[in-house]
PyMOL commands that place a pseudoatom at each C-alpha (Angstrom):
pseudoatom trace, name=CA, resn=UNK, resi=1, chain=A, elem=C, hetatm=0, pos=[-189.976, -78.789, 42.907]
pseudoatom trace, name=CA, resn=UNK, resi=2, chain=A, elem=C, hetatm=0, pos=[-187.434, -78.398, 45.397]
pseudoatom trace, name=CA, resn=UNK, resi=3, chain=A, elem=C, hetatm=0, pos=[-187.194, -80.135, 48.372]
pseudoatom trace, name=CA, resn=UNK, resi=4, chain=A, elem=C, hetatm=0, pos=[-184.994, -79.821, 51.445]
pseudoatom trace, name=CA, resn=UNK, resi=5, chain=A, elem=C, hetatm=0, pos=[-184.691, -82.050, 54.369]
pseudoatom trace, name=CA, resn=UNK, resi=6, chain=A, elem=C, hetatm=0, pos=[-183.246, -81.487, 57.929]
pseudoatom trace, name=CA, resn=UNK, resi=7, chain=A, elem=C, hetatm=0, pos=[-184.253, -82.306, 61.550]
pseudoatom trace, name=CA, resn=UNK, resi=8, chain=A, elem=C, hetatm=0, pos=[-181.839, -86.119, 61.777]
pseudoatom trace, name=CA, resn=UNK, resi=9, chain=A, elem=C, hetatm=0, pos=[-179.634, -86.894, 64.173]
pseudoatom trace, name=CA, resn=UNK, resi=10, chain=A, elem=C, hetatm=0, pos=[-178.126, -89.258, 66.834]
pseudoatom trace, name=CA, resn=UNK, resi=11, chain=A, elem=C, hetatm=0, pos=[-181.029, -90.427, 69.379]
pseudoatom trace, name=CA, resn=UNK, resi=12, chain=A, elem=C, hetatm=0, pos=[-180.957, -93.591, 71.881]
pseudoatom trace, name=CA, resn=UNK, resi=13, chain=A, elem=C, hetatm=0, pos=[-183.461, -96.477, 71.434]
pseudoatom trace, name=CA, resn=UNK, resi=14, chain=A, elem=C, hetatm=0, pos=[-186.866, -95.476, 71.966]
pseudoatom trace, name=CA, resn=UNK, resi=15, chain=A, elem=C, hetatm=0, pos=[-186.409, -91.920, 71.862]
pseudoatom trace, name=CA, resn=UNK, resi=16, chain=A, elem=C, hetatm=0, pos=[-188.032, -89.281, 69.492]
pseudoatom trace, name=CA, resn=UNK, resi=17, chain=A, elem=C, hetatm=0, pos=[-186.613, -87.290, 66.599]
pseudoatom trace, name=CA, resn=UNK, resi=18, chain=A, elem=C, hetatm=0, pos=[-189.061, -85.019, 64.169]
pseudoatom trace, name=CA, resn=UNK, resi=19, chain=A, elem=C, hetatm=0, pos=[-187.753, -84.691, 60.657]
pseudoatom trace, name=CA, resn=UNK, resi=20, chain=A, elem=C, hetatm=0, pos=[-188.847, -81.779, 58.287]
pseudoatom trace, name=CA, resn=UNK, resi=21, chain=A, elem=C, hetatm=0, pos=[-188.472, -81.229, 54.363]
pseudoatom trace, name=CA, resn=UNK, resi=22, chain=A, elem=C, hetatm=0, pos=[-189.087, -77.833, 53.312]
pseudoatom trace, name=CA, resn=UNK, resi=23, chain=A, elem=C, hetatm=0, pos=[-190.985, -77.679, 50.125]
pseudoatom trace, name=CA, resn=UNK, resi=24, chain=A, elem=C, hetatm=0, pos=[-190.740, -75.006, 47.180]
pseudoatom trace, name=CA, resn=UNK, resi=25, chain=A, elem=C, hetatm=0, pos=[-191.904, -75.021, 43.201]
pseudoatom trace, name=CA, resn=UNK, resi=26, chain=A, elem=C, hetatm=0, pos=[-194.256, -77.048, 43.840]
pseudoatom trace, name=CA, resn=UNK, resi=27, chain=A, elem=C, hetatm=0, pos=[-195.855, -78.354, 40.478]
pseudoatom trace, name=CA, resn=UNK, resi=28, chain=A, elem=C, hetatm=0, pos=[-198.917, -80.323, 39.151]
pseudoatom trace, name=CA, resn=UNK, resi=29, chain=A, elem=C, hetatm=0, pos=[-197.147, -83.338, 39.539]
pseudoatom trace, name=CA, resn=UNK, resi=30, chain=A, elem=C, hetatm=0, pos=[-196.302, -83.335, 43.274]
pseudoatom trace, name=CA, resn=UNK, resi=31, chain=A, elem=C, hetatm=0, pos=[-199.403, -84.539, 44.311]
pseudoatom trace, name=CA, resn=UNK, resi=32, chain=A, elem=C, hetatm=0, pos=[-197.638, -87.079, 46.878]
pseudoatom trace, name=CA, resn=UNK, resi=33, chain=A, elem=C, hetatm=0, pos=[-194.923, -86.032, 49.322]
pseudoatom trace, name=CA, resn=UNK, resi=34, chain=A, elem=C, hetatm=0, pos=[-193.172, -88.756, 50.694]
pseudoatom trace, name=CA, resn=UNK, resi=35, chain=A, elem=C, hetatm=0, pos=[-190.312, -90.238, 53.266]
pseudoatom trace, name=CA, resn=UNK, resi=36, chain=A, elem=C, hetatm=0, pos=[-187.907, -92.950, 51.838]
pseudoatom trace, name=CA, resn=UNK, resi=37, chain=A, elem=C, hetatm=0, pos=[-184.937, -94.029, 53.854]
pseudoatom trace, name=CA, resn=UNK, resi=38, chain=A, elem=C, hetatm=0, pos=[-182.276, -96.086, 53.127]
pseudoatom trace, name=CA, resn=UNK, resi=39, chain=A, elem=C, hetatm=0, pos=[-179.314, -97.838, 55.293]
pseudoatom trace, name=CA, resn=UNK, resi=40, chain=A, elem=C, hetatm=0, pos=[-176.412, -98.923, 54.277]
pseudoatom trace, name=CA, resn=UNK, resi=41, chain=A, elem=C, hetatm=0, pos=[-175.994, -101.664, 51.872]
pseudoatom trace, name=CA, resn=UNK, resi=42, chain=A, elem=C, hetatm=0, pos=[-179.966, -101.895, 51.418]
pseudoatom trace, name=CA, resn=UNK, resi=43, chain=A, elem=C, hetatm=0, pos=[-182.403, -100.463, 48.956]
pseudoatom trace, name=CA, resn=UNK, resi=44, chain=A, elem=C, hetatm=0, pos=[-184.338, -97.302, 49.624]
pseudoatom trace, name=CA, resn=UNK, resi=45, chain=A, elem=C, hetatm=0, pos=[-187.413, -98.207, 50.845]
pseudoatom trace, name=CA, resn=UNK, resi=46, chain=A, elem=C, hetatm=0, pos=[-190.733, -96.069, 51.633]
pseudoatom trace, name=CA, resn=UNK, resi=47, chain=A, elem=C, hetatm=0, pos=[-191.474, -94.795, 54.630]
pseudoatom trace, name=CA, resn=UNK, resi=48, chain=A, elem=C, hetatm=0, pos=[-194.602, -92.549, 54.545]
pseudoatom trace, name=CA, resn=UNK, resi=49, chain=A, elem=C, hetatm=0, pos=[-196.437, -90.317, 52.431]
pseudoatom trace, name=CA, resn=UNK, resi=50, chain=A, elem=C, hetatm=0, pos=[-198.876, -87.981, 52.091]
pseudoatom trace, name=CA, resn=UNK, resi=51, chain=A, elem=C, hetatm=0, pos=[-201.689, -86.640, 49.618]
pseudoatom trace, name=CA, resn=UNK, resi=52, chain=A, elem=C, hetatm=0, pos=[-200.601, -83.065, 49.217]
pseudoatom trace, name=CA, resn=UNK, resi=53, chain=A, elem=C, hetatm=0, pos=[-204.386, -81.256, 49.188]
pseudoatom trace, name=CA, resn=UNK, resi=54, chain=A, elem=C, hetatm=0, pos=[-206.190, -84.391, 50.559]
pseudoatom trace, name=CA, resn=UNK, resi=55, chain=A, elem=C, hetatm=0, pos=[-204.243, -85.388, 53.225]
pseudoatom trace, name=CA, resn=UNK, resi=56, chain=A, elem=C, hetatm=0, pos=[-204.629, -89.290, 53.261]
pseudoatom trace, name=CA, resn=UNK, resi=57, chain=A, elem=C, hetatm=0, pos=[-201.342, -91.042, 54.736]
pseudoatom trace, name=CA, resn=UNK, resi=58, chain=A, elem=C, hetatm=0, pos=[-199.647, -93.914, 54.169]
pseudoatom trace, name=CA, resn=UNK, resi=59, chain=A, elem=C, hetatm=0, pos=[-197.306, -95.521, 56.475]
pseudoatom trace, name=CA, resn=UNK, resi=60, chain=A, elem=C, hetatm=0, pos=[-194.678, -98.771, 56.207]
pseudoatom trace, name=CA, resn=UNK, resi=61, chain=A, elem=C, hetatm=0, pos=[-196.061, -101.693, 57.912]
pseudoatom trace, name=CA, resn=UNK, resi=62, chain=A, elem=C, hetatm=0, pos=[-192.220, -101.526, 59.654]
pseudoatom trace, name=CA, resn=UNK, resi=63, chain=A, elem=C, hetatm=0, pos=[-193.382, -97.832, 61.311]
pseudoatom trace, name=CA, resn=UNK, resi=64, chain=A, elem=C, hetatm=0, pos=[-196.981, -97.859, 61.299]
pseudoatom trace, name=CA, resn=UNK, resi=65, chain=A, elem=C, hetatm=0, pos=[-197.783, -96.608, 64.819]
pseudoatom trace, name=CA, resn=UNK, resi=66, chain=A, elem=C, hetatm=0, pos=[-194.712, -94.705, 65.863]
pseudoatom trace, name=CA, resn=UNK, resi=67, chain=A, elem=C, hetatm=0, pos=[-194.219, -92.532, 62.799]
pseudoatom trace, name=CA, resn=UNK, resi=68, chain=A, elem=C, hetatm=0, pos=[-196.549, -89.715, 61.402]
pseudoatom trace, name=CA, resn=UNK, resi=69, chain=A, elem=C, hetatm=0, pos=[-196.380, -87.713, 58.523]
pseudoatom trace, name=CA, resn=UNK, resi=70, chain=A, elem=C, hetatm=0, pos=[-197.840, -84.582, 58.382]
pseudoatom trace, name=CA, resn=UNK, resi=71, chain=A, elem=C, hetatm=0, pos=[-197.804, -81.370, 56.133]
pseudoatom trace, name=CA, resn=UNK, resi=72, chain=A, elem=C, hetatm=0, pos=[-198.500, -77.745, 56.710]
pseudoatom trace, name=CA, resn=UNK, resi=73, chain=A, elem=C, hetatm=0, pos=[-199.564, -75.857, 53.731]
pseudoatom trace, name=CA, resn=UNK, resi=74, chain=A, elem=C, hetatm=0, pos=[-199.052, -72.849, 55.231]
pseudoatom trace, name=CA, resn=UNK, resi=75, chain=A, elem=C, hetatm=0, pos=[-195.117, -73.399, 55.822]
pseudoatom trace, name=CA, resn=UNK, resi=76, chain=A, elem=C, hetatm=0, pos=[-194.905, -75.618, 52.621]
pseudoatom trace, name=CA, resn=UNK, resi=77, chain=A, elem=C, hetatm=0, pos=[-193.711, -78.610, 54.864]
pseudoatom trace, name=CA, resn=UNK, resi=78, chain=A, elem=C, hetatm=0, pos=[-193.595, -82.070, 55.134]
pseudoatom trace, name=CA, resn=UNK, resi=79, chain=A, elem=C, hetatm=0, pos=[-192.981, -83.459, 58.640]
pseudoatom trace, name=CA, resn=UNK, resi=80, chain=A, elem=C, hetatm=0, pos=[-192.020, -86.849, 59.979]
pseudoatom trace, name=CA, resn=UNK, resi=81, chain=A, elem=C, hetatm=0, pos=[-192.537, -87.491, 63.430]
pseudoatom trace, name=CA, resn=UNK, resi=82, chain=A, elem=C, hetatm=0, pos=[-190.857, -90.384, 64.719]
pseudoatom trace, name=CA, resn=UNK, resi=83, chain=A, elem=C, hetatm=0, pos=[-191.297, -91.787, 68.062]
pseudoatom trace, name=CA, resn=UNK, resi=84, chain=A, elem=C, hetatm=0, pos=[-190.107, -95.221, 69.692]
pseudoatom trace, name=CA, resn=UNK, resi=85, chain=A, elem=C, hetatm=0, pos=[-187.263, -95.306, 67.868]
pseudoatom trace, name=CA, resn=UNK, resi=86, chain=A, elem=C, hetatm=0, pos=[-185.364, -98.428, 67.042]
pseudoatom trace, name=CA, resn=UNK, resi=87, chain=A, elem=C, hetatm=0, pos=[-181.599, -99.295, 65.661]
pseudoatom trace, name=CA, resn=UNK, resi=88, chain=A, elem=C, hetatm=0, pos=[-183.242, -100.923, 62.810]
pseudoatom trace, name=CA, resn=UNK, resi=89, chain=A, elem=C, hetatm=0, pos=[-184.459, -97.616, 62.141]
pseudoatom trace, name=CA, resn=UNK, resi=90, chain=A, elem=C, hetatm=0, pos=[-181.004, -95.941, 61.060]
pseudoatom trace, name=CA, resn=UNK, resi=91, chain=A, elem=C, hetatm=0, pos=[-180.808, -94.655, 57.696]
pseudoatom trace, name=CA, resn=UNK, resi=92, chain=A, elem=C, hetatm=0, pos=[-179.772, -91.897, 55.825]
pseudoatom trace, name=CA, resn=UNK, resi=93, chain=A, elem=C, hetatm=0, pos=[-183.855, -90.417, 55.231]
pseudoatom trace, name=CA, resn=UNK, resi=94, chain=A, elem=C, hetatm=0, pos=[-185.209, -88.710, 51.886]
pseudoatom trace, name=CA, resn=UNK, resi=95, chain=A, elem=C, hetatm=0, pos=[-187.998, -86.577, 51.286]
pseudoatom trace, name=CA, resn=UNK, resi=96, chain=A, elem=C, hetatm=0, pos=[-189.472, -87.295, 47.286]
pseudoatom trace, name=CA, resn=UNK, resi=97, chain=A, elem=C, hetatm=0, pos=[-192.533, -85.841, 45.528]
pseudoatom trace, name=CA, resn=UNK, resi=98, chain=A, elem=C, hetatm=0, pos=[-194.535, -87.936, 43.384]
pseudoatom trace, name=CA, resn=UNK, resi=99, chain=A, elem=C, hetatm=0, pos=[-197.214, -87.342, 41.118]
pseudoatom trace, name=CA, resn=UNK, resi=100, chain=A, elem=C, hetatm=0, pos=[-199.388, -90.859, 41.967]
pseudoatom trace, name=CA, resn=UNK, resi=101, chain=A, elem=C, hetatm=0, pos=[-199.420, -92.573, 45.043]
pseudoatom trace, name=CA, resn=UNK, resi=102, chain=A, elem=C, hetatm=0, pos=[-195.795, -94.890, 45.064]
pseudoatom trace, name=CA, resn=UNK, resi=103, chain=A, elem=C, hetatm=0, pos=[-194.494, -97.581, 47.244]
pseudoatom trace, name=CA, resn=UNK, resi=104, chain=A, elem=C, hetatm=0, pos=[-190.871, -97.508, 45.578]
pseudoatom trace, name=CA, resn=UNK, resi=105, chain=A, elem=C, hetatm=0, pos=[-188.737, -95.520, 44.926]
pseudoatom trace, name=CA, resn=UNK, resi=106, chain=A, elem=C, hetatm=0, pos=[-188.505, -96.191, 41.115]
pseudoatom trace, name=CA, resn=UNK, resi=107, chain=A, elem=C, hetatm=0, pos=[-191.878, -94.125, 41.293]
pseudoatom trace, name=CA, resn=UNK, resi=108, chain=A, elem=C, hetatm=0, pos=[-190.967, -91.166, 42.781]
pseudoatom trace, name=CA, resn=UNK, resi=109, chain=A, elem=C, hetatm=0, pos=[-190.044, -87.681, 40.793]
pseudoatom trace, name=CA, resn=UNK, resi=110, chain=A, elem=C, hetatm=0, pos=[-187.877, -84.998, 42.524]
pseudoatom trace, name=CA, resn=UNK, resi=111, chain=A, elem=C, hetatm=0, pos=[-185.655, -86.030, 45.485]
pseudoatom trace, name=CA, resn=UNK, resi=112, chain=A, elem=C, hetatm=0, pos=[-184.419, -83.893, 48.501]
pseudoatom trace, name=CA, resn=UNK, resi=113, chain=A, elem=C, hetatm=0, pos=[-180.852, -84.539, 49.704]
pseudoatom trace, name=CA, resn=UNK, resi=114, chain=A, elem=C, hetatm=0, pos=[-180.533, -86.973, 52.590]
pseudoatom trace, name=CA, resn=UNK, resi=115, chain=A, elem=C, hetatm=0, pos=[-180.291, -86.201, 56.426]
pseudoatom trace, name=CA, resn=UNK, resi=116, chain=A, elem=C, hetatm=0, pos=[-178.780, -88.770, 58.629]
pseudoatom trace, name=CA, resn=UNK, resi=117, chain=A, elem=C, hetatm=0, pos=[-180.806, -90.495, 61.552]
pseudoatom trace, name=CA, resn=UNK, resi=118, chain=A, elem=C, hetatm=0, pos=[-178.650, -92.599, 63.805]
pseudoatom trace, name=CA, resn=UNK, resi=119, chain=A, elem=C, hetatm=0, pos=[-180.389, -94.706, 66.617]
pseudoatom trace, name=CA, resn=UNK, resi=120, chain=A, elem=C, hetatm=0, pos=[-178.178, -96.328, 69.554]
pseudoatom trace, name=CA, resn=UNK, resi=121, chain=A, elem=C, hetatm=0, pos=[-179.044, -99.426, 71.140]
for i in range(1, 121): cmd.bond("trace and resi %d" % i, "trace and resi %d" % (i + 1))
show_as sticks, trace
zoom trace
């Protein structure tokens, strides 16, 4: 599988930003799409993620109620809307495919390449 991310960039404290990782090759083991982000000098940690044909969500308790993951099979996408930004949320943010449902990111399979989200205070 090969994933792309785009959509960060530099927003103001409770502002909005809506990220998007374009999805291609999907396999039998991308069941799960996911969002993973990581800032500096921390570990990548999970975000959200998705159940590709089912499309159950799982959230971070840190976002849970301003973030929402979505995915269009249509498009081949996996969305992240984010909304009521905070600082804390800066990171550099991933999109990974996993075949089970993961929490870390030892579990995850195929990784996009980063895009940046910057939040001012």
């Amino acid at each position: 599988v090969q994933l792309q991310a785009s959509g960060g960039g530099l927003v103001q404290a409770g502002g909005s930003l809506r990220l998007s990782c374009a999805v291609s090759g999907l396999t039998t083991s991308d069941n799960v799409m996911n969002w993973f982000r990581q800032s500096s000098g921390k570990e990548r940690e999970f975000v959200a993620g998705i159940i590709w044909r089912e499309g159950k969500k799982r959230y971070a308790d840190s976002v849970q109620g301003r973030f929402t993951i979505s995915r269009d099979a249509a498009k081949m996408t996996v969305d992240l809307q984010m909304n009521s930004l905070k600082p804390e949320d800066t990171a550099v943010y991933f999109c990974a495919s996993s075949a089970t449902v993961i929490r870390t990111a030892t579990g995850a399979g195929s990784w996009g390449q980063g895009t940046q989200v910057t939040v001012s205070s």
